[in-house]
C-alpha positions as CSV (number, residue, x, y, z in Angstrom):
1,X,-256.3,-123.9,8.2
2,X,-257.9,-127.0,9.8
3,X,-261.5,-125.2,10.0
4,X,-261.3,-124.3,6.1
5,X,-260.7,-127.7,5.7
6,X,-263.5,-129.5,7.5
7,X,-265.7,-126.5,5.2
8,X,-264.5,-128.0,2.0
9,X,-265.2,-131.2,3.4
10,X,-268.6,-130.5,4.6
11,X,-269.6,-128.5,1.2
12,X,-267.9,-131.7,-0.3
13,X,-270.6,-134.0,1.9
14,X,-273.9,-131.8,0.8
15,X,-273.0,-131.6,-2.8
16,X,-272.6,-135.3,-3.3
17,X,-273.3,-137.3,0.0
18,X,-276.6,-136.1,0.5
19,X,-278.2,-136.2,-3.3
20,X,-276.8,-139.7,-3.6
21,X,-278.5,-140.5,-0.6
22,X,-281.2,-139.0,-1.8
23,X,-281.7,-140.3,-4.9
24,X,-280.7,-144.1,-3.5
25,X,-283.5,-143.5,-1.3
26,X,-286.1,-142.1,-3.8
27,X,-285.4,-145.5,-6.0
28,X,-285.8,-147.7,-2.7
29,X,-289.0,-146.2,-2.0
30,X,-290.4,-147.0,-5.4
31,X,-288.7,-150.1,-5.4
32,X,-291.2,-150.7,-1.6
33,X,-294.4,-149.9,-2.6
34,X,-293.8,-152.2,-6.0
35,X,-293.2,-154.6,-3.3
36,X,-296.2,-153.6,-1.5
37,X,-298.8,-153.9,-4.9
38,X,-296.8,-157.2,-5.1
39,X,-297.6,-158.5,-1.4
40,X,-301.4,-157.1,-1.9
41,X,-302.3,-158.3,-5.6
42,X,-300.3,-156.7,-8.0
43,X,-300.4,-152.7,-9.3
44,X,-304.3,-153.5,-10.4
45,X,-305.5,-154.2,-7.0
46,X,-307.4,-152.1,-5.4
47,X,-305.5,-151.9,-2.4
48,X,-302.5,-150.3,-4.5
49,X,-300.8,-147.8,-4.2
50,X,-299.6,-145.6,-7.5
51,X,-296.3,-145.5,-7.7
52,X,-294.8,-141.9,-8.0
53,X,-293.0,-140.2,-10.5
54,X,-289.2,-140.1,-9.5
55,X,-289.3,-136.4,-8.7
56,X,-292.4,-137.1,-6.2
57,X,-290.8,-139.9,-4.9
58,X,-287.5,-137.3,-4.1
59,X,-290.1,-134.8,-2.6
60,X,-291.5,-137.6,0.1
61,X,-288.1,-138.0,0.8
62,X,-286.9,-134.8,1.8
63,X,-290.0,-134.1,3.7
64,X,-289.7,-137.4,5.4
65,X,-286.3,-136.6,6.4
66,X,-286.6,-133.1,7.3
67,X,-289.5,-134.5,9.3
68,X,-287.2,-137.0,10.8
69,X,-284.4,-134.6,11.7
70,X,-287.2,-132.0,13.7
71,X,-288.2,-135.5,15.3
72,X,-284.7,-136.6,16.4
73,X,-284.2,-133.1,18.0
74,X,-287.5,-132.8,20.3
75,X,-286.9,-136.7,21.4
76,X,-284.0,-136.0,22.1
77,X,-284.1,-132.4,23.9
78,X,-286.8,-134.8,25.9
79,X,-284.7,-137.1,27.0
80,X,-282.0,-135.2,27.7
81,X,-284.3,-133.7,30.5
82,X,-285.5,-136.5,31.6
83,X,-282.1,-137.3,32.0
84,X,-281.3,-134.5,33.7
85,X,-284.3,-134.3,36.0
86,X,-283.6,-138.0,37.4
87,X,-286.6,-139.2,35.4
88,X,-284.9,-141.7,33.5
89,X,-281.2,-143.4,34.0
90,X,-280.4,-143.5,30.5
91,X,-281.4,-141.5,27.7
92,X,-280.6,-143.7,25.0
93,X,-283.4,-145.6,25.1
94,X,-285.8,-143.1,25.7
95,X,-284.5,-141.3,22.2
96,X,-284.1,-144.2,19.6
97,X,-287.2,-146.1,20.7
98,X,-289.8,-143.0,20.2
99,X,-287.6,-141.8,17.6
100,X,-287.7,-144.7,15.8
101,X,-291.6,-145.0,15.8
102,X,-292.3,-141.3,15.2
103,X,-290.5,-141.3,12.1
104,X,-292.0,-144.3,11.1
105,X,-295.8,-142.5,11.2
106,X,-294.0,-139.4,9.8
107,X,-292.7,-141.4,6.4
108,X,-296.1,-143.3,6.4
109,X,-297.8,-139.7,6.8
110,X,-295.9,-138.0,4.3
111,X,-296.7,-141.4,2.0
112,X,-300.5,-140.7,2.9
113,X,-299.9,-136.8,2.3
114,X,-298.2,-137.0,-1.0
115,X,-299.9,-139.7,-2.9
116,X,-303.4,-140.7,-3.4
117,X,-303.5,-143.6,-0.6
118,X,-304.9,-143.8,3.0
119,X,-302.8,-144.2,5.9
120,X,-303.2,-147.9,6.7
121,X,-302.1,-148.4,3.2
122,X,-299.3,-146.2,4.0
123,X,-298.1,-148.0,6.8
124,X,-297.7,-151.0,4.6
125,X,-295.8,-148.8,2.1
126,X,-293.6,-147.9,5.1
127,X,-292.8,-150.9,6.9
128,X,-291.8,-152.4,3.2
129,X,-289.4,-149.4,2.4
130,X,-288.3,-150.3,6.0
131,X,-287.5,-154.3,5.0
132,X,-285.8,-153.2,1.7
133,X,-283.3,-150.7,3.6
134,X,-282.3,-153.2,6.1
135,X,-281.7,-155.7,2.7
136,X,-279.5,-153.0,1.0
137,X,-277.9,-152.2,4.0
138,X,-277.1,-155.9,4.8
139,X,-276.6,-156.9,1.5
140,X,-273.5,-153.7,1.8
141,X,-272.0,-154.7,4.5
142,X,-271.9,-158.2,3.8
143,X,-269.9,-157.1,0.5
144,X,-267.6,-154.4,2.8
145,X,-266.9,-157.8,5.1
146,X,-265.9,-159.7,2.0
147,X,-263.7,-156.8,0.7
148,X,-262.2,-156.4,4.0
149,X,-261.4,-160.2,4.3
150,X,-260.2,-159.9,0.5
151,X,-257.4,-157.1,1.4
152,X,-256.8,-158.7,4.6
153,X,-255.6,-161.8,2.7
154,X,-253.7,-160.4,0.6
């Protein structure tokens, strides 16, 4: 019985966990390269970058995450011998740090790939979709802490 549960639960997470993510990220992405035109002149400059269509923006997504996901796994089959070979003490380290950089030239690849900018231009795109999630996530927990401290107090 418990393993037909956690299936409902994990059908429950890919049918509405994941396209909510998806679509929270889609609108975060456009919302960071309006930033970006902003930080660089406005949508007219020419150092702008179009901003996609919501369906594209979904598409960069997916690949960037899928890309992601194949990165997290060789970093951190890599460590993980490393590890076990004596290499390094801890693998922690040696997985989030690459991991974290690799995916960062994956999304500003897949930015370059997908729309009709150049990689530099990309990076920019990239590190501002990178400032906005850290807002939204901040700007969450800051309102879980409140909530918390709200039922607390009552």
């Amino acid at each position: 019985m418990s393993s037909n549960m956690e299936i409902v639960v994990f059908a429950i997470v890919l049918a509405i966990v994941v396209p909510a993510v998806l679509l929270i990220s889609a609108v975060i992405l456009r919302a960071a390269i309006g930033l970006y035109n902003r930080l660089v002149g406005g949508p007219e400059s020419q150092r702008a970058v179009p901003a996609p269509s919501f369906n594209q923006a979904i598409g960069i997504v997916v690949l960037s995450a899928i890309l992601n996901w194949i990165i997290g796994a060789v970093v951190a089959q890599a460590a993980y011998y490393a590890a076990q070979s004596g290499w390094i003490v801890n693998s922690e380290p040696a997985e989030w740090v690459p991991t974290t950089l690799l995916s960062f030239l994956a999304m500003a690849t897949v930015i370059a790939y997908r729309l009709p900018t150049r990689f530099p231009r990309a990076l920019g795109v990239t590190l501002c979709h990178t400032v906005v999630w850290v807002a939204v996530a901040g700007v969450t927990v800051l309102i879980g802490v409140a909530a918390g401290a709200a039922i607390a107090a009552v």
